[in-house]
Structure formats: C-alpha cells, structure tokens
C-alpha positions in Angstrom: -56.4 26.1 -49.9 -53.3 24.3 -51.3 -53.7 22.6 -54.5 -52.0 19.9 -56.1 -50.8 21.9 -58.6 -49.0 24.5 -56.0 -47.8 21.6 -53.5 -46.4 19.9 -56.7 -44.4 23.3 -56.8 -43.4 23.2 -53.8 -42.2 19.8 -53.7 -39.9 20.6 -56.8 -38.5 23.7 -55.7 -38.0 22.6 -51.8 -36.2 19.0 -53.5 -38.8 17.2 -51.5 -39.5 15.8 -55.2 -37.9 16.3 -58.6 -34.4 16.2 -58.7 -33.5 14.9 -54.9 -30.3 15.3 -52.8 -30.2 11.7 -52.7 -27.2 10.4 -54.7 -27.8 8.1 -57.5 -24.7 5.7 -56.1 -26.4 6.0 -52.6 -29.4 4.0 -54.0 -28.2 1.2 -55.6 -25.5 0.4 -53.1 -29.1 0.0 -50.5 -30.7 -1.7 -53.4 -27.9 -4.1 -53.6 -27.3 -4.3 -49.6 -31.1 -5.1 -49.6 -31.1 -7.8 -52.2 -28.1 -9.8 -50.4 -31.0 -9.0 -46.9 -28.6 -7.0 -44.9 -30.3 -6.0 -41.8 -29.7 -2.3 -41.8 -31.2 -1.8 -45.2 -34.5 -4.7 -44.3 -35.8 -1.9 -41.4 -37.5 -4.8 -40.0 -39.5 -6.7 -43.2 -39.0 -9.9 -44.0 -39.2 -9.8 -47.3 -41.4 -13.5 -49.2 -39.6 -12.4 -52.5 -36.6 -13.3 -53.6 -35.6 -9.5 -54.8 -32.4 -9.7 -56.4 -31.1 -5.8 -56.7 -32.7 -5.5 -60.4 -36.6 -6.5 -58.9 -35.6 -3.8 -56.4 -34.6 -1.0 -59.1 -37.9 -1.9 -60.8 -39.8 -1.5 -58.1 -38.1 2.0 -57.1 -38.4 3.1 -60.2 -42.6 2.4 -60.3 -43.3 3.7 -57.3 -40.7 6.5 -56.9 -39.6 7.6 -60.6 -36.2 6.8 -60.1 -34.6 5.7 -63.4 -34.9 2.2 -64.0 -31.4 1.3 -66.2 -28.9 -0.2 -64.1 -26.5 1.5 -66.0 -27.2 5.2 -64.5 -25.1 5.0 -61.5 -24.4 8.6 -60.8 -25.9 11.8 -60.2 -28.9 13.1 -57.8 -32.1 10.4 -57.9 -35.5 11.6 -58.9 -39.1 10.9 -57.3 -41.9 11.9 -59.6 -44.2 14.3 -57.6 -47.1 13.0 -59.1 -46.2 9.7 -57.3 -45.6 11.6 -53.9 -49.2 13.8 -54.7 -51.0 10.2 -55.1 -49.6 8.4 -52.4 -50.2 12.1 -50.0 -53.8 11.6 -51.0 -53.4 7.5 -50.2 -52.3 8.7 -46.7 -54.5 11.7 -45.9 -57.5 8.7 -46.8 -55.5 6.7 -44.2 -55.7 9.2 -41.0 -59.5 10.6 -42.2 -60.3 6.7 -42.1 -58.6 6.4 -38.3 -59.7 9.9 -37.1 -63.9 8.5 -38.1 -63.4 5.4 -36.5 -61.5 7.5 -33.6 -59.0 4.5 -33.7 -55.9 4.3 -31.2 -53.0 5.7 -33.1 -49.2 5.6 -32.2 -46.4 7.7 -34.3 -43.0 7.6 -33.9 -40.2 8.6 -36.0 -36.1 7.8 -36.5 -35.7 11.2 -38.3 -36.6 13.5 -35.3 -34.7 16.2 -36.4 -36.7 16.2 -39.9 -39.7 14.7 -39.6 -40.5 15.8 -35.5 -42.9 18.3 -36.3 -44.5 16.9 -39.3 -45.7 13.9 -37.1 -46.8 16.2 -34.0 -48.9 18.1 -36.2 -50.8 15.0 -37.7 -51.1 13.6 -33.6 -52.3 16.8 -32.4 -54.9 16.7 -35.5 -55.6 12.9 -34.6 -55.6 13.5 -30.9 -58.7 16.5 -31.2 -60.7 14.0 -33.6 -60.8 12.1 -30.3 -58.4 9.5 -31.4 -55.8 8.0 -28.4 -52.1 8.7 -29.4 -50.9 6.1 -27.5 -47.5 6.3 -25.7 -46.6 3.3 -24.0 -43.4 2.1 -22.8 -42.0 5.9 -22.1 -38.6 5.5 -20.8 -37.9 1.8 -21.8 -34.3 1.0 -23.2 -33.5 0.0 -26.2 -29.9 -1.8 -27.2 -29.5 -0.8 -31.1 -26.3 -2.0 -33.4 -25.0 1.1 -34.9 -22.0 1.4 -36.8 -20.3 2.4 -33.5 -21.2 -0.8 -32.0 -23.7 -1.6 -29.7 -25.8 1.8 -27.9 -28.3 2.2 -25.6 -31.2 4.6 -26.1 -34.6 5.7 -24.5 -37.5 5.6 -25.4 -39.6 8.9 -25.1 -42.3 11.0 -26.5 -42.4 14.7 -27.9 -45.9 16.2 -28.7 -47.7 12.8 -28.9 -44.6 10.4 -31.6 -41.8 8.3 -30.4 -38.0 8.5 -30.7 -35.4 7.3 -29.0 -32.5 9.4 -27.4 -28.9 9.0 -25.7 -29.6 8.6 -22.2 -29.1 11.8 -20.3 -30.0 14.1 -23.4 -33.7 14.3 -22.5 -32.5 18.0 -20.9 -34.2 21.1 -22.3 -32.6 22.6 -25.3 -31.1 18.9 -26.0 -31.8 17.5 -29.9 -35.0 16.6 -30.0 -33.8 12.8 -30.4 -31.4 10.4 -32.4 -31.5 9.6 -36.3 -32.1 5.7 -36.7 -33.4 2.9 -38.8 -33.8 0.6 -36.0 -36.9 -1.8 -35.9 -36.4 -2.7 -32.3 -37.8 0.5 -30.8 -41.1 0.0 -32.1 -41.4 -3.6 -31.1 -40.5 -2.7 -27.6 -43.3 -0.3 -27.6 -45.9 -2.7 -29.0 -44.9 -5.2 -26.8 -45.1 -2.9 -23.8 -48.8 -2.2 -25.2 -49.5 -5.8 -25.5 -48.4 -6.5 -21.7 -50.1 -3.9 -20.5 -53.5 -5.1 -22.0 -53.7 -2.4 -24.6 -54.9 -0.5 -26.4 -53.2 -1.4 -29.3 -52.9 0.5 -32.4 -54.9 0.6 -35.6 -52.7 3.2 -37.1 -49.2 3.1 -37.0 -47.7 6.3 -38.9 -43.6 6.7 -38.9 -40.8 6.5 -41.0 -38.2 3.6 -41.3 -37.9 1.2 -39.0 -40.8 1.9 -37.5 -43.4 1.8 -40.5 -41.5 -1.7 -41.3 -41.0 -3.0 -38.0 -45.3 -2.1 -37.8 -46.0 -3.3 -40.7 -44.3 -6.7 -40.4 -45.8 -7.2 -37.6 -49.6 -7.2 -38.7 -50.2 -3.4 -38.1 -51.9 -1.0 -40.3 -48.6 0.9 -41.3 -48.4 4.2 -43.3 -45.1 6.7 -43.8 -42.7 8.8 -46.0 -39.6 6.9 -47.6 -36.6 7.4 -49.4 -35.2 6.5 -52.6 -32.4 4.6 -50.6 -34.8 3.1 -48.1 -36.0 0.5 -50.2 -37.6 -1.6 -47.4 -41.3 0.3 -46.8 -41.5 -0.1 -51.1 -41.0 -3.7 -51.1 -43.2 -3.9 -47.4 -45.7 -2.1 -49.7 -45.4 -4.5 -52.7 -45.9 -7.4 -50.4 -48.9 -5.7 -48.2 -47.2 -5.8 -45.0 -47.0 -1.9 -45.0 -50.2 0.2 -46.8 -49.2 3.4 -47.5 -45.4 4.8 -48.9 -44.8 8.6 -49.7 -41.7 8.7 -51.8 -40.0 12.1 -51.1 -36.7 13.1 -49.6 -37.0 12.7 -46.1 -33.7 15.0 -45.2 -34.7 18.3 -46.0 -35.5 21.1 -43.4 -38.3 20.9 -41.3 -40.0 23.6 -42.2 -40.4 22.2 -45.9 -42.7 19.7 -44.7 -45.2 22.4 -43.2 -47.1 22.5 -46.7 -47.7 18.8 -46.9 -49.0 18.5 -43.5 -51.0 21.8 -44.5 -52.5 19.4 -47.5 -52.8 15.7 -45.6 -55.0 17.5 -43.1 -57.1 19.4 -45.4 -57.7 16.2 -47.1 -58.2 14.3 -44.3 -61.0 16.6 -43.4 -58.6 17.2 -40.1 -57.9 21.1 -40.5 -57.6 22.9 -37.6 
C-alpha cells in the first residue's frame, strides 16, 4: 500500500511538491494579471471578491505554501506536500462519494499531455463502480483566443476525459490533444448535455478551465492546480469549485501514476 509518508517522498523528489519548477516571477505576474481580472488568468470564475494581487498571495500562500512576502520575487515556488497530501485525501473523499452514489461523472483536461492518463485511470475506476462517464458533444467546435489569435479546436474524448485538438490531428500517433486554459470547451459540453436532456454531471474532475468553467457554473468541481493558476484557489475560497490539489501540474506523466495509485486506494476504487 502507499503511505502518506512514501507519496510525500515521492512528491518531493519527482517536484510534484517541495521546491517546484514553477518560477517565483511566473506567479506573481498571474497573481497580478488576476487581480486586474484578465481573462486568461480567471479560467472561467467570476470572482465576488475584490482580490487585489496581495489577497491573492495570501491565499496562495495558505493553501499552497508558497511564500507569502511580496518581496520574494525570484526563484522556484514551493507547495507544501502536506497541503497536496490533505487536499489528495479531500479528493479521493470526492470520487468514493460519486462512485457510492454511482453519480454521472464527466472529466476533461487542458493538460493532455500531462494529466491524460492520470484522469483515464480515475474514469476507468469511476466507470467499473457503475458510474456514467459522460461524453457529450464529441466532435463539437470550439473558437478559443490564444495568443496566436483566434483557433478552432474539437472536441473529443480519449479513455473516457475531454480535450480539445487541432482539427485534422485526431490521426493515430497524433498528440493526444492541445494544452489550454480555455473555459469555453467545457461549457459547450454542458450545454450539449443540457440540450440533449441529460444526464448531467454530479462530478466534474479536470484541471483549469474546466474545473473553473464547472465550478462557476453550479457544478460539483474537483482538480489539480498550479501555483500560477490562481483561479481554482480563489473558486475554492469562494465555494464555486470544492476540491484544489496544489502540485505542479507539468511534470512527466508517469510521476502522477503514484497519486492515482493513492486517490483510488483511498477512494476504496482499487482495481
């Protein structure tokens, strides 16, 4: 069985928690984009508080670790694994809770590269518990402002959790899918749900603009975040979004094999 004490281990020595890759200056250039509500860095919340870039650093720094003096503006960030350990056991109580009640689930992610197998794993745990992983509105574009202007993607499913590609790169042996903080893919899939009667999901699990877009929205949300994705944190601190897991959410895939190893065992999901 993995323990706290040995996933705390690994989360140190993998970066997943400790000292991150995430630079300090990274932060606090989002905390400051968020406070002044620029769209890329909001992921979809609309936040009731005023959160001027110090409430934001506060906040971080409670939930995450990261240091809370305005005045350390360089070096690697830090997320206290204790924080990620209690907020892995907030989640795993989050999917045992959905995988009892056998409630509809949907899971999407905008780090596909990262995060792919990580969510596969928790729908294919979900899925056997006799939960629906719901899929609507496969295929469906999506128009999303990156900082090459305007691009269309499509929506699509691998192993059960959203994404959205390029069109024409759904070709075996493609990327599994395109990085993005975009909101607007999972509106269009709950508002395909919606129009097509349902279901509609209890659980939404994902990372950036799909936990927030979720979570604004009215939907149980849960998901990892960032120390420079402030938006799920303040989602959280407002109650729009239930569940955060501060960790570094670019690492390799295969570093996130352990915590899935411990969410499902805690869960009472294991294989």
């Amino acid at each position: 069985m993995l323990t706290p004490e040995v996933l705390r281990a690994h989360l140190v020595g993998a970066r997943l928690a400790g000292a991150v890759a995430t630079p300090r200056e990274k932060s606090l250039r989002s905390y400051r984009l968020f406070a002044a509500r620029d769209p890329r860095l909001l992921l979809g919340i609309d936040p009731e508080g005023a959160w001027e870039q110090q409430d934001v650093i506060e906040l971080m720094a409670d939930r995450c670790g990261v240091p809370a003096d305005p005045r350390r503006t360089s070096g690697q960030d830090v997320i206290d694994p204790g924080r990620t350990l209690a907020a892995l056991d907030a989640f795993a109580e989050r999917l045992g809770d959905a995988a009892r009640r056998r409630a509809p689930v949907l899971l999407g992610t905008g780090h596909p590269h990262r995060l792919l197998g990580f969510y596969a794993a928790l729908a294919d745990a979900l899925s056997a518990a006799g939960c629906n992983v719901l899929t609507p509105a496969q295929g469906h574009c999506v128009d999303i402002t990156t900082r090459f202007g305007l691009r269309t993607y499509n929506l699509g499913y691998v192993r059960g959790v959203a994404l959205v590609r390029p069109p024409g790169t759904e070709r075996p042996g493609c990327e599994p899918g395109a990085h993005t903080h975009s909101p607007l893919p999972v509106r269009t899939v709950l508002a395909a749900a919606a129009e097509a009667g349902g279901p509609l999901p209890e659980l939404v699990i994902g990372d950036h603009g799909w936990v927030c877009g979720a979570g604004q929205l009215g939907f149980e949300a849960i998901g990892p975040a960032d120390t420079d994705d402030p938006a799920p944190f303040v989602g959280q601190a407002e109650g729009s979004v239930s569940v955060v897991v501060p960790l570094d959410d670019g690492v390799r895939s295969d570093y996130y094999l352990p915590l899935t190893r411990y969410v499902l065992n805690r869960a009472c999901l294991s294989q």
